[in-house]
MARLUMLUM-525991 format. One line per 3 residues: their letters; for each residue x, y, z of N, C-alpha, C. Coordinates in nm, 2 decimals. Atoms other than C-alpha are relative to their C-alpha. Layout:
// MARLUMLUM-525991
a> X,Y,Z,X,Y,Z,X,Y,Z  ... $
// end
This chain:
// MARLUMLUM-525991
xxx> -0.03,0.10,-0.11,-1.94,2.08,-5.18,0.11,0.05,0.09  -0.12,-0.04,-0.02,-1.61,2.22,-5.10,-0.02,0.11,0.09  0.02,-0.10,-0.11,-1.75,2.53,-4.90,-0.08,-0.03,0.10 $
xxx> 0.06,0.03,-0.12,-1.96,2.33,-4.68,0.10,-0.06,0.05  -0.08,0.04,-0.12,-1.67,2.19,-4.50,0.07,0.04,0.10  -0.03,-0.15,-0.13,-1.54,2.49,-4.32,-0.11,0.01,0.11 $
xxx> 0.10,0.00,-0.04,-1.90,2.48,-4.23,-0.03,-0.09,0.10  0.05,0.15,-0.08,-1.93,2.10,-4.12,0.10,0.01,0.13  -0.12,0.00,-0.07,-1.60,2.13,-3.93,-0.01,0.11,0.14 $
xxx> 0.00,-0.07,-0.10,-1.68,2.41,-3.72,-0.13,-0.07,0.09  0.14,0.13,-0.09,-2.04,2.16,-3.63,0.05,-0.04,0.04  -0.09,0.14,-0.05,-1.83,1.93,-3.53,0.07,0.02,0.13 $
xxx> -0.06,-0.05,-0.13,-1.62,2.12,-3.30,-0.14,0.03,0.12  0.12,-0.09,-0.11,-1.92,2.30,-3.15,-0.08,-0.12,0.08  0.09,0.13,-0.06,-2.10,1.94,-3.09,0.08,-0.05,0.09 $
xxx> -0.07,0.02,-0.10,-1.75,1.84,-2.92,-0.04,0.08,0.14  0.03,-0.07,-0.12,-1.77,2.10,-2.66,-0.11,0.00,0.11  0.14,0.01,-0.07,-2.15,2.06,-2.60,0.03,-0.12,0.08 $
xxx> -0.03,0.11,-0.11,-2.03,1.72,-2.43,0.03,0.03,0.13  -0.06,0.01,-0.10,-2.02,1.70,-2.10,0.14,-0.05,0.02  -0.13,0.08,-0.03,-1.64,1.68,-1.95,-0.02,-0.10,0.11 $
xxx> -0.02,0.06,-0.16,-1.60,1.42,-1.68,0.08,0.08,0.07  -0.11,-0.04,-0.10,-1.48,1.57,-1.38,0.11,-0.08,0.10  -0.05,0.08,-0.09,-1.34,1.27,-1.22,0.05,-0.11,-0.05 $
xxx> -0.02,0.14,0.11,-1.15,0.93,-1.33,-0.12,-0.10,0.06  0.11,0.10,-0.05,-1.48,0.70,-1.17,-0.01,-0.02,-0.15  0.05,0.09,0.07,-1.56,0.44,-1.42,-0.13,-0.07,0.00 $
xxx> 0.11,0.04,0.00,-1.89,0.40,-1.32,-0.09,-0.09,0.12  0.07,-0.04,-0.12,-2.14,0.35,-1.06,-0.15,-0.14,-0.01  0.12,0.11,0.03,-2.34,0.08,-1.22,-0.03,-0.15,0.05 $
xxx> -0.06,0.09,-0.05,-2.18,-0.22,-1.01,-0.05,-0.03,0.15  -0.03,-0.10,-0.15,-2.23,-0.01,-0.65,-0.08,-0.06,0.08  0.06,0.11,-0.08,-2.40,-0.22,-0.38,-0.10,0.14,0.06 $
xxx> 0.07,-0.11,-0.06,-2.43,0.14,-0.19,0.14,0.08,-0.03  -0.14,-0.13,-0.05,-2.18,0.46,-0.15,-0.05,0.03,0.10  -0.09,-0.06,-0.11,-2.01,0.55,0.12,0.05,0.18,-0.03 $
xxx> -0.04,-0.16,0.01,-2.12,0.96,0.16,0.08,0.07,0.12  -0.07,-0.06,-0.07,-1.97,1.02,0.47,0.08,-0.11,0.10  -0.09,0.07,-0.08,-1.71,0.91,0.73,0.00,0.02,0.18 $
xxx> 0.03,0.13,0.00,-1.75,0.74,0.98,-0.06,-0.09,-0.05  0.07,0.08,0.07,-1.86,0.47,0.78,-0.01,-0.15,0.02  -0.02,0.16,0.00,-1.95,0.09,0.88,-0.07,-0.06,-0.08 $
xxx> 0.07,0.12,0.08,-2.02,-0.17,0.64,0.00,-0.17,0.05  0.05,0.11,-0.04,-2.20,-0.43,0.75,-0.08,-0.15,-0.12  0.11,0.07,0.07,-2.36,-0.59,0.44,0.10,0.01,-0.12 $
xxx> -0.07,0.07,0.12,-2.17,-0.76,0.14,-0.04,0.05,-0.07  0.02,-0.04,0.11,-2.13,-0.63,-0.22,0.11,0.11,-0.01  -0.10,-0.14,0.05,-1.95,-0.30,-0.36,-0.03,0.13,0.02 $
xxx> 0.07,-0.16,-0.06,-1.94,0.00,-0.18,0.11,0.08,-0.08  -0.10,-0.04,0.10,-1.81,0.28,-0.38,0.01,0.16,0.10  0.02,-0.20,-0.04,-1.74,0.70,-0.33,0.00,0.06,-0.11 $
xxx> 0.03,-0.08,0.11,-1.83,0.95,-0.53,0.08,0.09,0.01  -0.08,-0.10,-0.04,-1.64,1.19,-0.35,0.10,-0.01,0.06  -0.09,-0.03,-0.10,-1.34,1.32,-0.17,-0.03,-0.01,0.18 $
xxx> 0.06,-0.01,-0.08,-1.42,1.23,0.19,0.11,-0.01,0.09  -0.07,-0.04,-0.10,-1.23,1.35,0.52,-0.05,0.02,0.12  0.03,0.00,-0.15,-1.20,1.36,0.88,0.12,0.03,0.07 $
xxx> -0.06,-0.04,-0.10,-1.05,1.49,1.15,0.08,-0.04,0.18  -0.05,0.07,-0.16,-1.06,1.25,1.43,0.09,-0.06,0.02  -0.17,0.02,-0.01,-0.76,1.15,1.58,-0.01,-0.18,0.06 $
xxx> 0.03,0.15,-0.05,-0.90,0.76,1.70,-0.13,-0.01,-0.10  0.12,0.03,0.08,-1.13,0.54,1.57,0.03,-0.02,-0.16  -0.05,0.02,0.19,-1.12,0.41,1.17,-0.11,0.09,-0.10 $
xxx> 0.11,-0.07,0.12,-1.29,0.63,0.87,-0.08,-0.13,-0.01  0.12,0.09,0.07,-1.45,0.29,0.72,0.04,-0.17,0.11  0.03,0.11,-0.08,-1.51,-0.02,0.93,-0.04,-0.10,-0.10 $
xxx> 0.11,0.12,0.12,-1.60,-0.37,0.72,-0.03,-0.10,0.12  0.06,0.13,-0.14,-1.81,-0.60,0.96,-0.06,-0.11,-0.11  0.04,0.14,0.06,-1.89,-0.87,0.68,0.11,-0.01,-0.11 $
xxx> -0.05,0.10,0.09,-1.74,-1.10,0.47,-0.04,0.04,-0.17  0.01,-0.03,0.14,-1.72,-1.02,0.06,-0.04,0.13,-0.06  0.02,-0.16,0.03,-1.71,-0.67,0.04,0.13,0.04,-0.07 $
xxx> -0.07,-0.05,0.12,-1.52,-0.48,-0.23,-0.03,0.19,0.05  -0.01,-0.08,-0.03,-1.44,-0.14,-0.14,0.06,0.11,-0.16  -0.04,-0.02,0.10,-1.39,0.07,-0.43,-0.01,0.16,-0.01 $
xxx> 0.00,-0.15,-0.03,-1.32,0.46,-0.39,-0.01,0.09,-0.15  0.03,-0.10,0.13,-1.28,0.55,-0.79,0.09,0.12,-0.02  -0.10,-0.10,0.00,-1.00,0.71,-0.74,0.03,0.17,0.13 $
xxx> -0.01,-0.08,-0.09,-1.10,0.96,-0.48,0.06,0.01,0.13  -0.05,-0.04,-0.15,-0.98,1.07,-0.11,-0.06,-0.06,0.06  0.09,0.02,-0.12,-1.04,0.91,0.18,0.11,0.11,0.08 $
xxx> -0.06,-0.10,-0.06,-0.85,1.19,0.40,0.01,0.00,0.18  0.03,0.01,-0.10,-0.74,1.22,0.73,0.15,0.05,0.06  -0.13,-0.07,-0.03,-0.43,1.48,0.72,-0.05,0.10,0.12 $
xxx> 0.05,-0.13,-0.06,-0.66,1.71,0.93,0.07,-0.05,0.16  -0.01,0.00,-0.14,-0.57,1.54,1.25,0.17,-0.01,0.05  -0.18,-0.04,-0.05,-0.17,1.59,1.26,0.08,-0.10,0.04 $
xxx> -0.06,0.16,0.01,0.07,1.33,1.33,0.01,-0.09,0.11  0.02,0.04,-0.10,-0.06,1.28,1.68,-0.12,-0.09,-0.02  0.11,0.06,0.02,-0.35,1.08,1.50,0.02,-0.15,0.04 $
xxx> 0.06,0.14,-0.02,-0.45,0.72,1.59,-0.06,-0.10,-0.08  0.09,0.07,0.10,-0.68,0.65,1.34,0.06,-0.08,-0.12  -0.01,0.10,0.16,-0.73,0.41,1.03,-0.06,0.05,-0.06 $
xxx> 0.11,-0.08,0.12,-0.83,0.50,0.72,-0.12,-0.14,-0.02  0.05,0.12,-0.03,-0.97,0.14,0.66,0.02,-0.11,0.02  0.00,0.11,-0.14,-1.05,-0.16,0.92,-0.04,-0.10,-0.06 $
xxx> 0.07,0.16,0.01,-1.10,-0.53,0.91,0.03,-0.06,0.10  -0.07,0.09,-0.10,-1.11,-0.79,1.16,-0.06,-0.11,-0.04  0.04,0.14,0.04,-1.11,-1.16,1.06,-0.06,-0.01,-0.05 $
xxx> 0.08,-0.02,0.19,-1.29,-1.09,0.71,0.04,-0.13,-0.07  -0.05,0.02,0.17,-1.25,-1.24,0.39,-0.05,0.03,-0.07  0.01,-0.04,0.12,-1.26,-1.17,0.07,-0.02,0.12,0.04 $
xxx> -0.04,-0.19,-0.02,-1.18,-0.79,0.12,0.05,0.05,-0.13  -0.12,-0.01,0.17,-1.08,-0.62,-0.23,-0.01,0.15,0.04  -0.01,-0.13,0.01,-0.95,-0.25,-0.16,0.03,0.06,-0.17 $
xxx> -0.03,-0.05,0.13,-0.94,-0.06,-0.48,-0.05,0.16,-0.04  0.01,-0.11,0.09,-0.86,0.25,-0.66,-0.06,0.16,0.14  -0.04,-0.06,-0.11,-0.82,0.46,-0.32,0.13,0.05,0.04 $
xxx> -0.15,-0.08,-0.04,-0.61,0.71,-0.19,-0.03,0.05,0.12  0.03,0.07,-0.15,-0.56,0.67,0.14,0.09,0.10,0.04  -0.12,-0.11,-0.04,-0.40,1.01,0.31,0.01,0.01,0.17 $
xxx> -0.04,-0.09,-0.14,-0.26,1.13,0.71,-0.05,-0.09,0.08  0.06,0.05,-0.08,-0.35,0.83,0.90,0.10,-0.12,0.06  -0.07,0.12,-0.12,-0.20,0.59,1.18,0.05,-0.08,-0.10 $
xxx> 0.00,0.11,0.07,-0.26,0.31,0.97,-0.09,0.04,-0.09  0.07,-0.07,0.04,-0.33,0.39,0.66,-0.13,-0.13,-0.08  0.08,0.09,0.00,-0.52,0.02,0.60,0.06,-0.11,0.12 $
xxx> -0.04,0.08,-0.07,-0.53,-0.25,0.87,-0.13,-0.10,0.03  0.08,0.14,0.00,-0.66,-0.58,0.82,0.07,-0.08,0.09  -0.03,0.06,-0.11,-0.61,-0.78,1.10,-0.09,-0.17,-0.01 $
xxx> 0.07,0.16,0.03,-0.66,-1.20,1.14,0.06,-0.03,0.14  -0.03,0.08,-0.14,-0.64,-1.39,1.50,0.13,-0.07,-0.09  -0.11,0.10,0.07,-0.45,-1.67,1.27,0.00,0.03,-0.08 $
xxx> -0.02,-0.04,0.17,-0.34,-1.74,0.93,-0.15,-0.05,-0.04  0.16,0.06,0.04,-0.74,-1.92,0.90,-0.08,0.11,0.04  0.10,-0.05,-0.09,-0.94,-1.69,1.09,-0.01,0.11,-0.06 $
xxx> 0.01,-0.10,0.10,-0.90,-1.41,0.79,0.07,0.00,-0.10  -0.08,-0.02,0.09,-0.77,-1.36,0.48,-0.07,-0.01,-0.17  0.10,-0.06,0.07,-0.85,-1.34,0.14,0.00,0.10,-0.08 $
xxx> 0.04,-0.12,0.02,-0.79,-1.00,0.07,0.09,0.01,-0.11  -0.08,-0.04,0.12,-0.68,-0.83,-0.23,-0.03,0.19,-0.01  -0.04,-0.18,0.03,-0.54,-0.41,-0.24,0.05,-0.01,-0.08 $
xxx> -0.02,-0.02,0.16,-0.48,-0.31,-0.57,-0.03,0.13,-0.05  0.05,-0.08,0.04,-0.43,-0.01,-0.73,-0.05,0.12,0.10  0.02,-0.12,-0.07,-0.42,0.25,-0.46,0.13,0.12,0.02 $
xxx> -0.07,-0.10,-0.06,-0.25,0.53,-0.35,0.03,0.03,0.16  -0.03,0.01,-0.16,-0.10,0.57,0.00,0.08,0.09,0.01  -0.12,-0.11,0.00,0.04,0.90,0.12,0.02,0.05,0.13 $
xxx> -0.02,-0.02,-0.09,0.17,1.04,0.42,-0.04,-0.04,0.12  0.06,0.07,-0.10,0.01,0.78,0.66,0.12,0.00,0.11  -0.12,-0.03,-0.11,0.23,0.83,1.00,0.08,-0.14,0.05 $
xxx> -0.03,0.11,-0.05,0.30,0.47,1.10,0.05,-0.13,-0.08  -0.03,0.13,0.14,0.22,0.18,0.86,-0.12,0.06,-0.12  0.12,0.00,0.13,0.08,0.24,0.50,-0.12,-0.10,0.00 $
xxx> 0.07,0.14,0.03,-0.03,-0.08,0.51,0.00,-0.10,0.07  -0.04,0.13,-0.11,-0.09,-0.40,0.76,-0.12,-0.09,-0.07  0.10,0.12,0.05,-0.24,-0.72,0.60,-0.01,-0.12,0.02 $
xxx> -0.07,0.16,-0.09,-0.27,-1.05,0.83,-0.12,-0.08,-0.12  0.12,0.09,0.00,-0.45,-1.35,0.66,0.10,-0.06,-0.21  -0.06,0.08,0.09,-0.34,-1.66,0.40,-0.09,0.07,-0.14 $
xxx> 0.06,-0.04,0.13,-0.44,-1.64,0.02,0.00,0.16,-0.05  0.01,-0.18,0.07,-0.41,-1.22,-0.02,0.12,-0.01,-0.09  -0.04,-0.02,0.06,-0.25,-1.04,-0.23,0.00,0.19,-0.05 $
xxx> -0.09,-0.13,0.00,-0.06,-0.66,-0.27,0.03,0.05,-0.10  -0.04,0.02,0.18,-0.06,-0.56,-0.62,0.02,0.14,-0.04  0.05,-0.13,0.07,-0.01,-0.21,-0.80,0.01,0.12,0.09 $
xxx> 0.04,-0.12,-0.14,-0.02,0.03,-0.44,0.12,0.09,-0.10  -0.12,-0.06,0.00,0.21,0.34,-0.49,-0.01,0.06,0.15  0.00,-0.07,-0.14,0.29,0.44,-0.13,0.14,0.10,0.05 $
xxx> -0.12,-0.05,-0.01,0.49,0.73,-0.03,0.00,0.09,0.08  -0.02,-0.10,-0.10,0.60,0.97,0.23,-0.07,-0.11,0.11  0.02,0.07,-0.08,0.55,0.72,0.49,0.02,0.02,0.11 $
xxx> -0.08,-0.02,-0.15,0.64,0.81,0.89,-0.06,0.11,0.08  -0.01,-0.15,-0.06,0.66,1.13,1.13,-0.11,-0.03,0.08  0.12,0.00,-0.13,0.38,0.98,1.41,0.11,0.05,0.14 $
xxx> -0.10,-0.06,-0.09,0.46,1.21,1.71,-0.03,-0.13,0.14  0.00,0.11,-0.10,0.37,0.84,1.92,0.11,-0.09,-0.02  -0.11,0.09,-0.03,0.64,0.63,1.77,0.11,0.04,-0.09 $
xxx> -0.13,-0.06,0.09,0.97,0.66,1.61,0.00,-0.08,-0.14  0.02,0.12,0.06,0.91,0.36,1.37,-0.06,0.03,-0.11  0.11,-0.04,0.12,0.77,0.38,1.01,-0.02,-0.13,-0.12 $
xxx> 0.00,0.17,0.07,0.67,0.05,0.77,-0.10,0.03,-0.08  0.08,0.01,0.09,0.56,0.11,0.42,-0.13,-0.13,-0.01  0.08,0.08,-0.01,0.39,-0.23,0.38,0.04,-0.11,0.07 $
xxx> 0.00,0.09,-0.07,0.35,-0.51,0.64,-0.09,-0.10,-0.05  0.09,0.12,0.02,0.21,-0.85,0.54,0.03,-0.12,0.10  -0.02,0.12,-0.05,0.16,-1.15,0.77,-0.06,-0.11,-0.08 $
xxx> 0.07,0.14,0.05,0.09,-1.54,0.66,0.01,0.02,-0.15  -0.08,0.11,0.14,0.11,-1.66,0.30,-0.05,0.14,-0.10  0.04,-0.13,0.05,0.04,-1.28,0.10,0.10,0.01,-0.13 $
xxx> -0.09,-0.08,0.15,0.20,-1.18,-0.27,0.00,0.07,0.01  -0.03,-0.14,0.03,0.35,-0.85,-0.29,0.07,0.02,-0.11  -0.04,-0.01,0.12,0.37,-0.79,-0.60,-0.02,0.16,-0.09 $
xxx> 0.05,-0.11,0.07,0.44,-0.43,-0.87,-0.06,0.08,0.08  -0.03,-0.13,-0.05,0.41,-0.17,-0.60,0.12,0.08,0.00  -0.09,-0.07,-0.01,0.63,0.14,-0.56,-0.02,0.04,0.15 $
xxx> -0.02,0.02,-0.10,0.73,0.19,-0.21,0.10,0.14,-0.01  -0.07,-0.11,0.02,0.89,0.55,-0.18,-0.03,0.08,0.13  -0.01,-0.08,-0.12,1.00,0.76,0.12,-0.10,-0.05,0.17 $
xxx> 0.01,0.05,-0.17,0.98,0.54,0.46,0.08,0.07,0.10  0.00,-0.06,-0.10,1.08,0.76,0.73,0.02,0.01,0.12  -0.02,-0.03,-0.14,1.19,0.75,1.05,-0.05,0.12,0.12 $
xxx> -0.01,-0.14,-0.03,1.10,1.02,1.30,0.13,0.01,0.09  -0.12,-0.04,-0.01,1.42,1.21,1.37,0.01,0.02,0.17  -0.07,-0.03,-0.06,1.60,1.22,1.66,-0.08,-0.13,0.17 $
xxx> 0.06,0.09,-0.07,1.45,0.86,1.84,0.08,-0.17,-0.03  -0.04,0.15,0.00,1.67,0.58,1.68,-0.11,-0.10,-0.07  0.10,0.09,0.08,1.40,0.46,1.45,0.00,-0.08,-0.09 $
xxx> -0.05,0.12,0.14,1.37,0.16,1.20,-0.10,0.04,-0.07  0.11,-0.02,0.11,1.23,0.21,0.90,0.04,-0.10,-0.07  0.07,0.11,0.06,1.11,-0.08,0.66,-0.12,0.03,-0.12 $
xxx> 0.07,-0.04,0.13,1.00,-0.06,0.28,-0.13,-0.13,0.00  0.06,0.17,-0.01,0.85,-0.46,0.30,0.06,-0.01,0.12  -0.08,0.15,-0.11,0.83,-0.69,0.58,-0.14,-0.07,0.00 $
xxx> 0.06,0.12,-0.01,0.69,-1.01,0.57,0.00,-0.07,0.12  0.04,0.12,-0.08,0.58,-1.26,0.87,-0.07,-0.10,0.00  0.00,0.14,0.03,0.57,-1.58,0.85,-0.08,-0.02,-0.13 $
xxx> 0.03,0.03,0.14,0.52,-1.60,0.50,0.08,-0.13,-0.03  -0.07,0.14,0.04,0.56,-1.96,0.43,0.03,-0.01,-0.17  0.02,0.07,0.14,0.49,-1.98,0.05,0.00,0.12,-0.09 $
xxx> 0.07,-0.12,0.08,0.44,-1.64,-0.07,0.16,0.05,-0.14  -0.11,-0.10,0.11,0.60,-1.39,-0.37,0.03,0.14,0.03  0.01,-0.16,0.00,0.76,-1.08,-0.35,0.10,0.01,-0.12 $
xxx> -0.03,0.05,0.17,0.80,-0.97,-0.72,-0.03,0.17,-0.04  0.02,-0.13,0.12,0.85,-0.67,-0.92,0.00,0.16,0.07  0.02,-0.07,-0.07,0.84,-0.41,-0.66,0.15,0.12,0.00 $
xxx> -0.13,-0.15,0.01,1.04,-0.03,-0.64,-0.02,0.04,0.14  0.03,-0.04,-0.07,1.16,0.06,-0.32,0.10,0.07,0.04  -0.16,-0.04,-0.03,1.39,0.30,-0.25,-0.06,0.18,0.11 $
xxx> 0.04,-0.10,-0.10,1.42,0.63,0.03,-0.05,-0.02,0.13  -0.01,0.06,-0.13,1.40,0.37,0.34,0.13,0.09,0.08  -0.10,-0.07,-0.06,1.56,0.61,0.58,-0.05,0.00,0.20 $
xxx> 0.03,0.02,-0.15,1.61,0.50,0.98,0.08,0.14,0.01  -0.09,-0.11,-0.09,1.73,0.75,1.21,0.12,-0.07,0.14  -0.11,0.01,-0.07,2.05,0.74,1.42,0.08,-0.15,0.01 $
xxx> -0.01,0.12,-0.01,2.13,0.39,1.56,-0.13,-0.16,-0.06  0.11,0.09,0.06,1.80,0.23,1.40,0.03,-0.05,-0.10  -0.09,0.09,0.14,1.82,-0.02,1.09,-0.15,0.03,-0.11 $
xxx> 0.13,-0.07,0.15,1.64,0.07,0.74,0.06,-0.16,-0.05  0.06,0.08,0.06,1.51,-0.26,0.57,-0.03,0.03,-0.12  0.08,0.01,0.12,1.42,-0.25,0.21,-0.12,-0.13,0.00 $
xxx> 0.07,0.14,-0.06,1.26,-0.59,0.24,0.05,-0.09,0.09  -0.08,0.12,-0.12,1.28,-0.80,0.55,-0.12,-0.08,0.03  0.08,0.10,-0.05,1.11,-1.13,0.61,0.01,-0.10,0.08 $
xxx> -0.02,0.04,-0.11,1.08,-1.25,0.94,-0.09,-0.15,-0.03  0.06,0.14,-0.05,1.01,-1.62,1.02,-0.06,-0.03,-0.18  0.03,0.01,0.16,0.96,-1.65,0.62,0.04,-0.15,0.00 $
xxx> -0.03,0.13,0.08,1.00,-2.00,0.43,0.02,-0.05,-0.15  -0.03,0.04,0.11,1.02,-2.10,0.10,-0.06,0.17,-0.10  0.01,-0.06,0.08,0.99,-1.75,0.00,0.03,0.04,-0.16 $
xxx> -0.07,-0.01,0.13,1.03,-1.65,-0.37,0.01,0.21,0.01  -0.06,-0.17,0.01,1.20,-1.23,-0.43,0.10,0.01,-0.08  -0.03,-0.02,0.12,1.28,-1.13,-0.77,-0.03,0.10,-0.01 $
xxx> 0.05,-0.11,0.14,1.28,-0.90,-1.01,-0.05,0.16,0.07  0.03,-0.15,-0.11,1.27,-0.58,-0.69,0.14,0.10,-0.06  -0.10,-0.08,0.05,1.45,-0.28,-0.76,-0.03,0.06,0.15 $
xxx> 0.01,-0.08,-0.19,1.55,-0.13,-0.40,0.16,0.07,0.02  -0.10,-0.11,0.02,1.76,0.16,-0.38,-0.02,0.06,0.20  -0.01,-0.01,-0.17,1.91,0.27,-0.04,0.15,0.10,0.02 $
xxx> -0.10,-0.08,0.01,2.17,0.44,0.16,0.13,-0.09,0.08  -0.12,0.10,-0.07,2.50,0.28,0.29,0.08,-0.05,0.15  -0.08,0.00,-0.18,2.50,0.31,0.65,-0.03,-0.18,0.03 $
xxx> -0.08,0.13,-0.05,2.65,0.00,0.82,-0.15,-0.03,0.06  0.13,0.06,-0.03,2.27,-0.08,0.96,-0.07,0.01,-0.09  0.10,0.01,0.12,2.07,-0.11,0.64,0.05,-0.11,-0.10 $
xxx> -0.05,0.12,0.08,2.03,-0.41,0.50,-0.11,-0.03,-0.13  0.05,0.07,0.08,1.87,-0.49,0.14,-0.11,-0.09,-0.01  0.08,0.15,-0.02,1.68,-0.80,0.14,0.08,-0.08,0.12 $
xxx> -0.04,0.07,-0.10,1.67,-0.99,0.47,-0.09,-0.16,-0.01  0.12,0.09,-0.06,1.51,-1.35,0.53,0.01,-0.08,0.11  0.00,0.03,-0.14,1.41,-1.54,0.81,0.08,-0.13,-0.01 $
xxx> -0.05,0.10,0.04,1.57,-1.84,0.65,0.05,-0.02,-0.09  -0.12,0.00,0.14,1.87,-1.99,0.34,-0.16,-0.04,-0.07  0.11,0.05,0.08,1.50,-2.12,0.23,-0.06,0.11,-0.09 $
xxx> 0.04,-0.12,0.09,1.38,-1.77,0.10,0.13,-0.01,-0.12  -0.06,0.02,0.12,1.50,-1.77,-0.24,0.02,0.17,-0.06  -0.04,-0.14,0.06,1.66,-1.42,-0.40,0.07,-0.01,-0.14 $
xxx> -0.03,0.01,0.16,1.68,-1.38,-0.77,-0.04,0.11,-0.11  -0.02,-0.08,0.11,1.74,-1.13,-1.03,-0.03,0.15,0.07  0.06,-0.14,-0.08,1.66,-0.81,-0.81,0.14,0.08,-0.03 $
xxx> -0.10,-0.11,0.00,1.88,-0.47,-0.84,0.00,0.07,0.13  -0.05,-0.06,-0.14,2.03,-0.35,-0.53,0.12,0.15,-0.03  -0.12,-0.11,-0.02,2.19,-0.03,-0.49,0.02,0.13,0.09 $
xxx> -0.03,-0.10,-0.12,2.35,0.16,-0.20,0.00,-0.04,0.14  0.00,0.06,-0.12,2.32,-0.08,0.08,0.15,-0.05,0.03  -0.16,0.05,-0.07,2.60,-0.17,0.29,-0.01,-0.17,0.02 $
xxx> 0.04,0.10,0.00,2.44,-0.53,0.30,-0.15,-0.02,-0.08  0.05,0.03,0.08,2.27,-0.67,0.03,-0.08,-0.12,0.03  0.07,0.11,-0.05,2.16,-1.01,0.13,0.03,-0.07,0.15 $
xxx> -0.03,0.06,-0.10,2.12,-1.12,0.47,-0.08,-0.15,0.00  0.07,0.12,0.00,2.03,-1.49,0.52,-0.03,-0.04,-0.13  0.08,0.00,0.15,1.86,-1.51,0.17,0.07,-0.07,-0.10 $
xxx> -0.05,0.10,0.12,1.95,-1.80,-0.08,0.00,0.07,-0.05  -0.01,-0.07,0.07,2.11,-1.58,-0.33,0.00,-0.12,-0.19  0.04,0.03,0.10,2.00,-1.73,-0.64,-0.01,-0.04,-0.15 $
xxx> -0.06,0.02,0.07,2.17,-1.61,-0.90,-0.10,0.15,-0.06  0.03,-0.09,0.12,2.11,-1.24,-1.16,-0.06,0.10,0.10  0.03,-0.13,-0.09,2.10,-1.02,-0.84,0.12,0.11,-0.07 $
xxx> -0.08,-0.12,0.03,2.28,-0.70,-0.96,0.02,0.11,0.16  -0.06,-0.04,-0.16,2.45,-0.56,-0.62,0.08,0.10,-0.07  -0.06,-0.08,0.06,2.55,-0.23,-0.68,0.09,0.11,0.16 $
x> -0.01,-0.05,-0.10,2.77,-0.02,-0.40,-0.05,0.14,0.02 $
// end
């Protein structure tokens, strides 16, 4: 018995190998309403559209993926949507909404574009809904991210190398308007373009009456010249709640930490370090660690 195991053992290996490898992290395809094989892409029809592949473009206007209905789920599987080809003179979106709901971006990497998602709502009613989660966001020239409309939610993104559009000087990791949780993203290298007086902005919130911003890393917010770098700033905010952020910065006399629109935004337990201003406006709370 004892000399067939050398035997079994090498079966065993050899049956490993015979396995197909996965070449991809996709989890499966069994869900999928339709895929989305090429770009331009409009979806017009509810359910879960997926990709199988890496998919890229060149145009410098106009959005890769369009959503014209209501409860679509967008789900890339980890692959590329691309759109470094067109230089930092581009225009484009990677993916569009207008006055949707229920939108769920997921498991997308979102590269070289104007905007590298932009959901757009007339009001805080007239869209919203949406839920990004779990993407990747990388050298988008403008905003990684713009998300208008009540009930969403910002969860998981890593976004980084953010800025350098040769149209504006300006660069804004994630933008949320109306009542949005930003919550557990990393937020890395916001950007200014050099030699224009630019603001750069890790978070900003508008008119977020009710919302969370919670658990978030953001650090490498860098304006140029006389322009102001924001880690988080929330304009026209209200009873915001911002905790538990770690936001790392540099100490020029225009860079401020956590901003809010109101003493009603609440600030609590977050780590600060390297701002010259730590809390502007912002009910400080209590178990902020302010580091110089």
């Amino acid at each position: 018995m004892t000399r067939l195991l050398p035997t079994l053992f090498m079966l065993f290996l050899l049956t490993l190998l015979a396995i197909p490898r996965v070449s991809h992290a996709a989890q499966g395809y069994d869900n999928c309403t339709g895929v989305i094989s090429s770009i331009p892409a409009v979806i017009s029809t509810q359910g879960i559209w997926c990709l199988k592949s890496d998919l890229s473009t060149a145009n410098v206007s106009g959005n890769a993926i369009t959503i014209n209905a209501n409860n679509v789920t967008i789900d890339c599987n980890d692959f590329k949507l691309g759109g470094l080809a067109a230089g930092p003179g581009t225009l484009a979106t990677g993916i569009a909404a207008v006055d949707r709901f229920n939108i769920t971006i997921r498991r997308c990497n979102i590269r070289g574009f104007y905007f590298g998602l932009d959901f757009d709502s007339a009001s805080h009613n007239s869209g919203g809904a949406y839920l990004v989660e779990d993407n990747r966001f990388d050298g988008n020239t403008y905003f990684g991210m713009n998300v208008e409309g009540d009930n969403s939610m910002i969860r998981r993104n890593r976004m980084f190398n953010t800025g350098g559009s040769s149209w504006i000087q300006d660069a804004t990791g994630i933008y949320a308007t109306y009542s949005v949780d930003i919550m557990n993203n990393t937020v890395s290298n916001v950007v200014a373009k050099s030699g224009g007086n630019g603001n750069a902005y890790g978070i900003i919130t508008s008119t977020n009456l009710d919302g969370r911003i919670i658990g978030n890393r953001v650090s490498g917010v860098a304006k140029d010249g006389t322009g102001v770098g924001e880690g988080i700033y929330n304009v026209s905010s209200g009873r915001i709640s911002i905790r538990d952020n770690d936001i790392f910065g540099s100490p020029s006399a225009t860079n401020v930490a956590l901003t809010c629109g109101s003493a009603n935004g609440r600030a609590r337990n977050n780590t600060i370090n390297g701002y010259a201003s730590a809390l502007a406006t912002c009910n400080n709370s209590g178990g902020n660690a302010i580091l110089p």
